[in-house]
Backbone and ligand atoms as CSV (ligand in chain L), in Angstrom:
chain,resi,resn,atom,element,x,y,z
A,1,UNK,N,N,-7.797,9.755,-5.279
A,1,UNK,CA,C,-6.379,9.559,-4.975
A,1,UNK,C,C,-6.074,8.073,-4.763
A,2,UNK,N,N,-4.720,7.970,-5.032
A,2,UNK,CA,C,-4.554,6.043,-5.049
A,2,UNK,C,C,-3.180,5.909,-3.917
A,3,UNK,N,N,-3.691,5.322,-3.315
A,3,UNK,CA,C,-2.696,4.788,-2.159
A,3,UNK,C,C,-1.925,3.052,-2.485
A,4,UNK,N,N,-0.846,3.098,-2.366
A,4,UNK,CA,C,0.030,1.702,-2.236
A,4,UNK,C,C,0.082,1.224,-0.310
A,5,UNK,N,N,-0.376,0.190,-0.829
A,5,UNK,CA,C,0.243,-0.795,0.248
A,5,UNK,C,C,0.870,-1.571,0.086
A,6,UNK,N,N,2.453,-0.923,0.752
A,6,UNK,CA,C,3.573,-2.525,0.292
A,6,UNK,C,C,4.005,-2.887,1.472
A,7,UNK,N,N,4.153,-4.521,1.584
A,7,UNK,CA,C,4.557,-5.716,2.475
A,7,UNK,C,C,5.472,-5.892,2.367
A,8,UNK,N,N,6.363,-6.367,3.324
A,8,UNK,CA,C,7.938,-6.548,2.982
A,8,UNK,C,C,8.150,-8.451,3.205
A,9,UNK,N,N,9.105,-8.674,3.125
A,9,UNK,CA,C,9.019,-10.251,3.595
A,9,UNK,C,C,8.544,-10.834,4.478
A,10,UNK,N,N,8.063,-12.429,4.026
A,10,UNK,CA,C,6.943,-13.374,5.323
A,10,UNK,C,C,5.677,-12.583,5.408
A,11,UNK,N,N,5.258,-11.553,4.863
A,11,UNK,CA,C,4.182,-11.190,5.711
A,11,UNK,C,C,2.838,-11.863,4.437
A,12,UNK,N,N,3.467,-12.481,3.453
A,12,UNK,CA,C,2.722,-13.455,2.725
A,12,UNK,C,C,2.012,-14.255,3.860
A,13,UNK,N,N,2.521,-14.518,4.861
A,13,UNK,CA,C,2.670,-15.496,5.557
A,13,UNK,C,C,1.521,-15.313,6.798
A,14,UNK,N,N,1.043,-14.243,6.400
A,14,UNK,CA,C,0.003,-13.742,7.867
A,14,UNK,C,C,-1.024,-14.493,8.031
A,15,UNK,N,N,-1.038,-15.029,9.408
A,15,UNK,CA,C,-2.559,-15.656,9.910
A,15,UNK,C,C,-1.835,-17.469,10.051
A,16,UNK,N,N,-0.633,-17.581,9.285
A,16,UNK,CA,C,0.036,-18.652,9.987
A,16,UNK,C,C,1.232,-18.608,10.323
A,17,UNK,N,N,1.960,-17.626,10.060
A,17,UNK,CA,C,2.778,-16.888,11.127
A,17,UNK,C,C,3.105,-16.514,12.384
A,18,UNK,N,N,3.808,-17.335,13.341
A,18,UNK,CA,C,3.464,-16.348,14.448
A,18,UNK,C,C,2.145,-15.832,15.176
A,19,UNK,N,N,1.248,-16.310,15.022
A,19,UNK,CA,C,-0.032,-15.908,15.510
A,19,UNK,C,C,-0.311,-14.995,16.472
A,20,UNK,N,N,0.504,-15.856,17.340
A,20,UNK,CA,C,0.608,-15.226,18.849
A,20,UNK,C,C,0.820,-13.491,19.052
A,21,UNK,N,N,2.210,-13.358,17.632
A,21,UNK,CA,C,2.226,-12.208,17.775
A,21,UNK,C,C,1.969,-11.342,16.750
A,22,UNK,N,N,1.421,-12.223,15.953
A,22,UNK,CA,C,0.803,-11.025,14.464
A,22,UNK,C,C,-0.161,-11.214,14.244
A,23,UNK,N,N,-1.302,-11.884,14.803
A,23,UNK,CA,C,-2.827,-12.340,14.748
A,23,UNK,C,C,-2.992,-12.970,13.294
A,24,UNK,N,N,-3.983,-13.105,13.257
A,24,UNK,CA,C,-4.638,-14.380,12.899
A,24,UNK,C,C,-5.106,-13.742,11.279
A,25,UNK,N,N,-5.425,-12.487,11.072
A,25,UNK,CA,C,-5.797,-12.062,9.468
A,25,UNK,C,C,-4.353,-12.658,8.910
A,26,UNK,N,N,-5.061,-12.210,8.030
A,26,UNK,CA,C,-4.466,-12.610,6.314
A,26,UNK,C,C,-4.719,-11.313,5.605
A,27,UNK,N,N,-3.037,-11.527,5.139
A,27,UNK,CA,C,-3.328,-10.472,3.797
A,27,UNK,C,C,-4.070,-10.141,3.341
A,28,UNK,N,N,-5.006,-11.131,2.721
A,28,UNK,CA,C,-5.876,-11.171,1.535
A,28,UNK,C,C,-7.110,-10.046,2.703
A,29,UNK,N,N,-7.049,-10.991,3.729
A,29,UNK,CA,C,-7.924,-10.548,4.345
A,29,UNK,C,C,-7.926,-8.637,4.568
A,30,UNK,N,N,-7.022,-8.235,4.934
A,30,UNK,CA,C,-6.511,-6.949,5.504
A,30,UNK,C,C,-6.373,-6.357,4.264
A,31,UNK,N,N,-6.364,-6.580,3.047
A,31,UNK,CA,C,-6.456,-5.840,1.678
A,31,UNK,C,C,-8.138,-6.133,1.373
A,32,UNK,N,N,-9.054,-6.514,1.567
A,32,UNK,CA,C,-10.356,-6.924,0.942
A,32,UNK,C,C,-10.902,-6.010,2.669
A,33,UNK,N,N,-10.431,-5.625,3.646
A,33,UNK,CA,C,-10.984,-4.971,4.463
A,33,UNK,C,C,-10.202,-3.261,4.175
A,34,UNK,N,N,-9.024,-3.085,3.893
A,34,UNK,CA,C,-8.664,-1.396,3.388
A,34,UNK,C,C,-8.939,-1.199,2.411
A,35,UNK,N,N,-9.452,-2.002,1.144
A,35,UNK,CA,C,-10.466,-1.384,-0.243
A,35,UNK,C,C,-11.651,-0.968,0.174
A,36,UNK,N,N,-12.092,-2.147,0.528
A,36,UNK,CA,C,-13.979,-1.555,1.414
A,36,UNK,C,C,-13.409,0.172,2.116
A,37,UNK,N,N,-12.557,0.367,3.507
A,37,UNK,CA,C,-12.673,1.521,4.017
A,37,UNK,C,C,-11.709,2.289,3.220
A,38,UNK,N,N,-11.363,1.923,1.932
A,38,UNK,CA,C,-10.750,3.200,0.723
A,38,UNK,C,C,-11.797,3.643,0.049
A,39,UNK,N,N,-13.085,2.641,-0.232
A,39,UNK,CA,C,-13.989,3.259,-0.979
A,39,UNK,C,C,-14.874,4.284,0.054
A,40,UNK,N,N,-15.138,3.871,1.270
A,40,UNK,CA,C,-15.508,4.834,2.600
A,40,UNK,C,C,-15.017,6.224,2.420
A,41,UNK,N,N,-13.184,6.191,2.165
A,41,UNK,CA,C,-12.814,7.626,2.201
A,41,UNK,C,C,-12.512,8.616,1.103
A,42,UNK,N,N,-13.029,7.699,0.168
A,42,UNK,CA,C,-12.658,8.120,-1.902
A,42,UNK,C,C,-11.346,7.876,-1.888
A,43,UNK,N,N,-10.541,6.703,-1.637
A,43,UNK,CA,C,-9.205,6.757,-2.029
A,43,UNK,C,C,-9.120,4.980,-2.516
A,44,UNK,N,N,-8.369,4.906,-3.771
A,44,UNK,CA,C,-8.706,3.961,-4.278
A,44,UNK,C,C,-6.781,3.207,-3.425
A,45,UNK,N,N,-7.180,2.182,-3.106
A,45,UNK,CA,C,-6.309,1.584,-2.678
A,45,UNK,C,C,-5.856,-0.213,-3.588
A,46,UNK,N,N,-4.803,0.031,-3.790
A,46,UNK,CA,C,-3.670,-1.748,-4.073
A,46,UNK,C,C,-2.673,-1.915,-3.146
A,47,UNK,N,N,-2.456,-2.854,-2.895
A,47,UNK,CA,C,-1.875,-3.860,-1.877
A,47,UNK,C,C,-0.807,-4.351,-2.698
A,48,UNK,N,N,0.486,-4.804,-2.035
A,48,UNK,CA,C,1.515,-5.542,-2.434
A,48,UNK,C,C,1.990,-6.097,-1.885
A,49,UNK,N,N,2.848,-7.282,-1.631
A,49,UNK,CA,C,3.669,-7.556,-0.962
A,49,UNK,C,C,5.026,-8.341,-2.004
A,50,UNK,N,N,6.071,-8.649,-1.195
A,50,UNK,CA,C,7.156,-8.822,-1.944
A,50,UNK,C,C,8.319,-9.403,-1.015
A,51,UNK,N,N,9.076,-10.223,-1.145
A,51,UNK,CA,C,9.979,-11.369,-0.358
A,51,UNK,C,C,10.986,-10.799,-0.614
A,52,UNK,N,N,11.013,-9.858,-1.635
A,52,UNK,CA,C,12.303,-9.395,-2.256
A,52,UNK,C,C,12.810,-7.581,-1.983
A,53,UNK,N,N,13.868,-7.333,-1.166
A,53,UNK,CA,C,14.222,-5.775,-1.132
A,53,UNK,C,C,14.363,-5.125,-2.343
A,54,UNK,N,N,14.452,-5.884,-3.356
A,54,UNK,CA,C,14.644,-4.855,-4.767
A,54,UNK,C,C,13.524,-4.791,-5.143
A,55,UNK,N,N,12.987,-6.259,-4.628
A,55,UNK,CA,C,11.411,-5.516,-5.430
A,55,UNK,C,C,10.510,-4.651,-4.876
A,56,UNK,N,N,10.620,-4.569,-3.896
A,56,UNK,CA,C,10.167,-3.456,-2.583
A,56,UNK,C,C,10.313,-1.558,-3.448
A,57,UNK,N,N,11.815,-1.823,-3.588
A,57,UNK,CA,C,13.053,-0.527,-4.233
A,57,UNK,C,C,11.974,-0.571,-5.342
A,58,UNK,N,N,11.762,-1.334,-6.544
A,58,UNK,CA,C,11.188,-1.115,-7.482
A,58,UNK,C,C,9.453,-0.423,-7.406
A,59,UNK,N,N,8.765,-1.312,-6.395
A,59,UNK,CA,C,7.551,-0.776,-6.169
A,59,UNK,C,C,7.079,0.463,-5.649
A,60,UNK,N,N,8.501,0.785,-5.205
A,60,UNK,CA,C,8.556,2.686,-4.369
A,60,UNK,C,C,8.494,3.762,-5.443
A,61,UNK,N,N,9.526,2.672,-6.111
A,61,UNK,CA,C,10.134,3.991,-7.166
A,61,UNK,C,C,8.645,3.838,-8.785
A,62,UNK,N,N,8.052,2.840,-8.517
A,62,UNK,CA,C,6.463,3.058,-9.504
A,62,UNK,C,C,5.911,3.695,-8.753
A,63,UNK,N,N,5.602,3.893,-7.251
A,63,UNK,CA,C,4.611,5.000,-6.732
A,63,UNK,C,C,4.792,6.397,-6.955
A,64,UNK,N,N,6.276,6.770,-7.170
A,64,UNK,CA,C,6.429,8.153,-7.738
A,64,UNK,C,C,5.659,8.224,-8.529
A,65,UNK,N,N,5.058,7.573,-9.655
A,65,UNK,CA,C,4.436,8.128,-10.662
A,65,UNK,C,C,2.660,7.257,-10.572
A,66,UNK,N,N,2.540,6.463,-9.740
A,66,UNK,CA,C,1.212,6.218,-10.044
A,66,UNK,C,C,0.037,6.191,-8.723
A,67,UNK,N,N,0.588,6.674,-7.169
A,67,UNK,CA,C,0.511,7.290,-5.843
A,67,UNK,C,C,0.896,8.055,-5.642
A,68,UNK,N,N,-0.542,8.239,-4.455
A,68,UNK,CA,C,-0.268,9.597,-4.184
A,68,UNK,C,C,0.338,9.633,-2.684
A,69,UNK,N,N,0.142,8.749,-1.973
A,69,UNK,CA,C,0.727,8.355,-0.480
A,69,UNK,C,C,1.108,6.358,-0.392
A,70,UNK,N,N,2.103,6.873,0.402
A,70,UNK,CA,C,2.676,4.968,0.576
A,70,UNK,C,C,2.135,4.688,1.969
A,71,UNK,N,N,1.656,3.658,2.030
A,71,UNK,CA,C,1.639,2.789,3.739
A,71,UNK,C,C,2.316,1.625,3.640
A,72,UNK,N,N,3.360,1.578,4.334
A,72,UNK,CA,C,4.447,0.820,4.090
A,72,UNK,C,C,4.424,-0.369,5.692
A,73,UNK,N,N,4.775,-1.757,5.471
A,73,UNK,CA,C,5.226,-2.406,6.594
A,73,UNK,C,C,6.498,-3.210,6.053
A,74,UNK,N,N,7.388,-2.618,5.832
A,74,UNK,CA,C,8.612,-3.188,5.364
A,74,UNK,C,C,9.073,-4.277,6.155
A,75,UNK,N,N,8.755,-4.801,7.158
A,75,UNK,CA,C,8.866,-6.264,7.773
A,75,UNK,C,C,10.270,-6.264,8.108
A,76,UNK,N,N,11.244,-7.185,8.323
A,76,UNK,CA,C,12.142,-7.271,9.035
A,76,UNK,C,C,13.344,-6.480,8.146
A,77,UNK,N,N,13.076,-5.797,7.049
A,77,UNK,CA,C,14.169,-5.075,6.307
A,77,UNK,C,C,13.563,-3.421,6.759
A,78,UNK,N,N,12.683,-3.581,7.531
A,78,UNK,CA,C,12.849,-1.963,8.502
A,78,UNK,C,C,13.957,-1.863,9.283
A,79,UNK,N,N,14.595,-3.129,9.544
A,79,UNK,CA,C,15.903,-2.726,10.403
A,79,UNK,C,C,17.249,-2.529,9.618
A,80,UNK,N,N,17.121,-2.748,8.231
A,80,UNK,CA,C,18.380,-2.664,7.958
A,80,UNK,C,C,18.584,-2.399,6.011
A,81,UNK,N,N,17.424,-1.693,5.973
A,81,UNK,CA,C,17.255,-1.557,4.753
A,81,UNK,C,C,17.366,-0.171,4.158
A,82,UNK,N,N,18.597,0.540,4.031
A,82,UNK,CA,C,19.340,1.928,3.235
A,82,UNK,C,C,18.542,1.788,1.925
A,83,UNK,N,N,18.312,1.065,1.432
A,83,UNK,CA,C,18.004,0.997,-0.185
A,83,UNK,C,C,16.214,1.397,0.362
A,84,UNK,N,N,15.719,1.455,0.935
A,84,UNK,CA,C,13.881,0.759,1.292
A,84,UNK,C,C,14.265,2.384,1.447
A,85,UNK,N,N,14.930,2.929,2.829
A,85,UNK,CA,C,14.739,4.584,2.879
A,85,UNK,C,C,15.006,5.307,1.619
A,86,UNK,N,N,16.119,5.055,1.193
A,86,UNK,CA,C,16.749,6.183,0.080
A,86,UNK,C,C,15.331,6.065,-0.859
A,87,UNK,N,N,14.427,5.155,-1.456
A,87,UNK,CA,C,13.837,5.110,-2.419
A,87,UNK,C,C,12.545,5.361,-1.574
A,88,UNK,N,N,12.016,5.553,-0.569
A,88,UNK,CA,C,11.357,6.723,0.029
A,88,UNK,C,C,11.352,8.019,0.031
A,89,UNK,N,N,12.667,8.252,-0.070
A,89,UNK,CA,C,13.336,9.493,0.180
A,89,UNK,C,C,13.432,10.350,-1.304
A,90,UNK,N,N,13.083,9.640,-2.072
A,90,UNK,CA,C,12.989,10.088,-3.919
A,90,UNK,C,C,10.977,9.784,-4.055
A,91,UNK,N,N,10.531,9.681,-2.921
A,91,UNK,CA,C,9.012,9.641,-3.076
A,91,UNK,C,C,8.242,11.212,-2.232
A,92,UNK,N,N,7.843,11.848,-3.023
A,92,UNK,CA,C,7.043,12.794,-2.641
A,92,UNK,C,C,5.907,13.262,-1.702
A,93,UNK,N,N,4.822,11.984,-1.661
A,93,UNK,CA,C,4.085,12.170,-0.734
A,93,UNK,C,C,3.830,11.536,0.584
A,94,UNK,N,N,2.718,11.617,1.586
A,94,UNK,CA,C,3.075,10.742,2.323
A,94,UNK,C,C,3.273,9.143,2.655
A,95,UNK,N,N,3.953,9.406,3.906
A,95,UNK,CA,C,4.870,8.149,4.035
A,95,UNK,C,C,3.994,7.706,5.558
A,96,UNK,N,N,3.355,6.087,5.267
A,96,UNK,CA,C,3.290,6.128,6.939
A,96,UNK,C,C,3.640,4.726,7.149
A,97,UNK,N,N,4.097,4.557,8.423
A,97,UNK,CA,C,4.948,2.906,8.456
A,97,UNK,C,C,4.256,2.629,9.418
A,98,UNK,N,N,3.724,1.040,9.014
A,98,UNK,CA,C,2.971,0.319,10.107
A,98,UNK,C,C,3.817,-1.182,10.566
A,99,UNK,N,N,3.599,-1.409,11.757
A,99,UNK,CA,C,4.116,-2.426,12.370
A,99,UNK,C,C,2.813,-3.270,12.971
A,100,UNK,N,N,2.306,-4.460,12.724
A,100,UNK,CA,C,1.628,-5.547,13.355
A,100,UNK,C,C,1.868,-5.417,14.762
A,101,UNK,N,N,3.268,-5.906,15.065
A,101,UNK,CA,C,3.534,-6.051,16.445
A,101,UNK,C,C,4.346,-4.760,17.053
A,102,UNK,N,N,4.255,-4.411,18.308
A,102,UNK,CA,C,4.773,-2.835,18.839
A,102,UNK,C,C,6.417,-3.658,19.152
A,103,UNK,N,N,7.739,-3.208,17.879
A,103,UNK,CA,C,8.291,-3.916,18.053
A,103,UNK,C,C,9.583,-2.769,19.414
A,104,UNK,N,N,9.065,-1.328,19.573
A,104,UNK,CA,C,9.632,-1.111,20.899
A,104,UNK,C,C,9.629,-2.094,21.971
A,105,UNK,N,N,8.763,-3.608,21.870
A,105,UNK,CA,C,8.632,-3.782,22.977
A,105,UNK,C,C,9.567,-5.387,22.873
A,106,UNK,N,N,9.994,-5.530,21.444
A,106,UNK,CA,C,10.399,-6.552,20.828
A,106,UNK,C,C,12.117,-6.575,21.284
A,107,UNK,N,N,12.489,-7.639,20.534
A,107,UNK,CA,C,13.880,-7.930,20.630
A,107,UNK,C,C,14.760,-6.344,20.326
A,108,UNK,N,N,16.105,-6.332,20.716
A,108,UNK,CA,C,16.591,-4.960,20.520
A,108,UNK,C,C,17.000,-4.743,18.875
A,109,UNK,N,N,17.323,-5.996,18.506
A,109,UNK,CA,C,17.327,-5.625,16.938
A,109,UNK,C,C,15.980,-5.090,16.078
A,110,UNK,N,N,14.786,-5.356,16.913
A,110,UNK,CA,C,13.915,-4.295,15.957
A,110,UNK,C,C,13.795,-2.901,16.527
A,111,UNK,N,N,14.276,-2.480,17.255
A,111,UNK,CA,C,13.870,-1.249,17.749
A,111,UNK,C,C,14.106,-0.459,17.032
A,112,UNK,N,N,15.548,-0.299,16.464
A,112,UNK,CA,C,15.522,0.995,15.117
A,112,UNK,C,C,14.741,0.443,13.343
A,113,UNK,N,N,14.374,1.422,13.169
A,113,UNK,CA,C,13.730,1.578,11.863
A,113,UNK,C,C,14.800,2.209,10.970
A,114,UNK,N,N,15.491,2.208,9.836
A,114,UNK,CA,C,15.878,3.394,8.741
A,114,UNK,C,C,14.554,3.989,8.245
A,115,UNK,N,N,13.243,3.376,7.942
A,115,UNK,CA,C,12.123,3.740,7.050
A,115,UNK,C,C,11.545,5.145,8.144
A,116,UNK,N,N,11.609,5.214,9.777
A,116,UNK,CA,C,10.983,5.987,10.597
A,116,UNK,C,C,11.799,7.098,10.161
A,117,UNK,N,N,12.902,7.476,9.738
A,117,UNK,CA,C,13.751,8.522,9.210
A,117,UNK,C,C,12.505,9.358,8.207
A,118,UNK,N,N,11.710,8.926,7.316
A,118,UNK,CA,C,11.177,9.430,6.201
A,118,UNK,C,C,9.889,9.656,6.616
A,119,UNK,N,N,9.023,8.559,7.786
A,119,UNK,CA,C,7.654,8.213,7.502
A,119,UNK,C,C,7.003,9.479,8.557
A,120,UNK,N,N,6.088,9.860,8.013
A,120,UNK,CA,C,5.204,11.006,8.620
A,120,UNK,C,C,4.605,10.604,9.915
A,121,UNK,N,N,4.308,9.614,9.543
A,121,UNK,CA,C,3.206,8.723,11.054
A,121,UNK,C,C,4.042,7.248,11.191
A,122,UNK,N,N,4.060,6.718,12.190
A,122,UNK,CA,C,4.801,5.159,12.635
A,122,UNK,C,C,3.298,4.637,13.611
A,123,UNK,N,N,2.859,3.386,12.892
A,123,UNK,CA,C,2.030,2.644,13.579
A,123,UNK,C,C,2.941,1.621,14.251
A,124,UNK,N,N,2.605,0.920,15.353
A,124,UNK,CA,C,2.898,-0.418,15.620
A,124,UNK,C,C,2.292,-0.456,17.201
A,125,UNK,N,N,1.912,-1.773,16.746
A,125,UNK,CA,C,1.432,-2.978,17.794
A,125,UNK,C,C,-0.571,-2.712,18.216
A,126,UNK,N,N,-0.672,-2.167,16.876
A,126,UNK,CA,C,-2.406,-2.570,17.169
A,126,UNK,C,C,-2.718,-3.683,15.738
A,127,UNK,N,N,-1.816,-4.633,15.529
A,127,UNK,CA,C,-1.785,-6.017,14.720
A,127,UNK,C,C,-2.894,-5.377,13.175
A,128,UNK,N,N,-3.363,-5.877,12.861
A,128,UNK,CA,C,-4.210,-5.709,11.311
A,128,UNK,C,C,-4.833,-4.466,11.611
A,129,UNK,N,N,-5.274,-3.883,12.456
A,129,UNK,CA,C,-6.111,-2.699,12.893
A,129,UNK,C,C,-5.858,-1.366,12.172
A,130,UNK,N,N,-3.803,-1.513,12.357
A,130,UNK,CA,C,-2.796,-0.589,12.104
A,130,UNK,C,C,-3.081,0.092,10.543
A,131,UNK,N,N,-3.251,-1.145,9.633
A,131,UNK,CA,C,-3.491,-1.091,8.398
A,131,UNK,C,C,-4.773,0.210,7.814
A,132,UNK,N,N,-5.582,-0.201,9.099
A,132,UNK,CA,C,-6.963,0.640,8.946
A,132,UNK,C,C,-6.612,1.832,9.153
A,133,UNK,N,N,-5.797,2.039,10.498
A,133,UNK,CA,C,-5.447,3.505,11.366
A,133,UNK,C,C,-4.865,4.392,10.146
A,134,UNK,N,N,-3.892,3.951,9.518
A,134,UNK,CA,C,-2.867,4.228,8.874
A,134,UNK,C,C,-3.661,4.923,7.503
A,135,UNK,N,N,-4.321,3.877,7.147
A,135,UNK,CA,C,-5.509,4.526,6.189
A,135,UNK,C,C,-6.091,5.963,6.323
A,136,UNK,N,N,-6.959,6.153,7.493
A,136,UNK,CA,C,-7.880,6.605,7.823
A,136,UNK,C,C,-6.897,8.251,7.890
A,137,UNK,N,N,-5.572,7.915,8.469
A,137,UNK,CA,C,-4.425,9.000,8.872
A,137,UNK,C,C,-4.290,9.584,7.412
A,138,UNK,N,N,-4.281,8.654,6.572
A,138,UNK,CA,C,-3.928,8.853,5.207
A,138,UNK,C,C,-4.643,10.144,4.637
A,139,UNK,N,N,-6.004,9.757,4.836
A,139,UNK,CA,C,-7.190,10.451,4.068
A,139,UNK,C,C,-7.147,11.929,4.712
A,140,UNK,N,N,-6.306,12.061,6.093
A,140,UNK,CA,C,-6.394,13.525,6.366
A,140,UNK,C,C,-5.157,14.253,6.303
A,141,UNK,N,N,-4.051,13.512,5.880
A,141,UNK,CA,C,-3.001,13.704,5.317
A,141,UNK,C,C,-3.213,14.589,3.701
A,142,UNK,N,N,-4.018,13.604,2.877
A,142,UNK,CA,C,-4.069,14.148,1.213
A,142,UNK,C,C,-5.474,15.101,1.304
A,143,UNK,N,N,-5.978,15.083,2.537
A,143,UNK,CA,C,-7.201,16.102,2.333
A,143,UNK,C,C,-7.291,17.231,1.632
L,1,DQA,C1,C,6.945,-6.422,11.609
L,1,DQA,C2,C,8.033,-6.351,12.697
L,1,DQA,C3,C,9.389,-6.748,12.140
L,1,DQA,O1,O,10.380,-6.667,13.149
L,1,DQA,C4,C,9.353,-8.178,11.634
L,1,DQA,O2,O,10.575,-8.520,11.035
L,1,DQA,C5,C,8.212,-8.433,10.705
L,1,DQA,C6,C,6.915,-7.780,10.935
L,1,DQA,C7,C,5.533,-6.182,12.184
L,1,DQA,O3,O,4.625,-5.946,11.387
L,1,DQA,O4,O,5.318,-6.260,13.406
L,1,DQA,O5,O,8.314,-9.263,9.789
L,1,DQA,O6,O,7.200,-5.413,10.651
């Protein structure tokens, strides 16, 4: 089974970002550590990320046909992104949304999600870890 991981904006940016509150991995890093534990659970995993909400919209709407579950961290367009849900919402399998930082605990503009409307499981605030959790949730999800 093939799992997507898509990034939403800045999170290109991980490991010099914000440190304080999104730690110190790197993308690269946190995709070269969920292939290793995709090959652990037989699920072949790709990584994405994207600066752009349409291209986000576009990469949802290719998982209809080439995934079998999304792990999504839609980044600061979890707060306000109708287009990111609706094209969830035309995706079939599971959905799980991870957050770096636990942003319940954040400013009040992150507290609502549109994407938590769709997603089966909501990670946030165990930073790169989430990526793994989310995985691991995955594999007993498509079991
Ligand atoms: C984030 C939280 C969002 O509020 C923020 O805009 C991000 C990252 C997280 O992973 O903690 O860019 O999704």
């Amino acid at each position: 089974k093939t799992i997507h991981i898509l990034n939403g904006p800045n999170l290109n940016l991980l490991g010099k970002r914000q440190p304080e509150i999104y730690g110190h991995d790197t993308l690269d890093s946190i995709a070269a550590t969920c292939k290793a534990l995709g090959q652990e659970l037989g699920l072949d995993v790709a990584l994405f990320q994207s600066n752009h909400e349409g291209t986000i919209v576009d990469q949802i709407q290719t998982a209809r046909a080439t995934a079998d579950g999304i792990i999504l961290n839609p980044a600061a367009y979890t707060h306000s992104s109708v287009a990111i849900l609706d094209a969830l919402l035309a995706f079939d399998g599971p959905v799980i949304e991870v957050h770096l930082s636990n942003i319940h605990k954040r400013e009040t503009f992150r507290h609502h999600s549109y994407v938590s409307r769709r997603a089966d499981a909501v990670i946030a605030g165990c930073g790169a870890q989430g990526y793994s959790l989310a995985l691991r949730h995955m594999a007993t999800l498509l079991d």
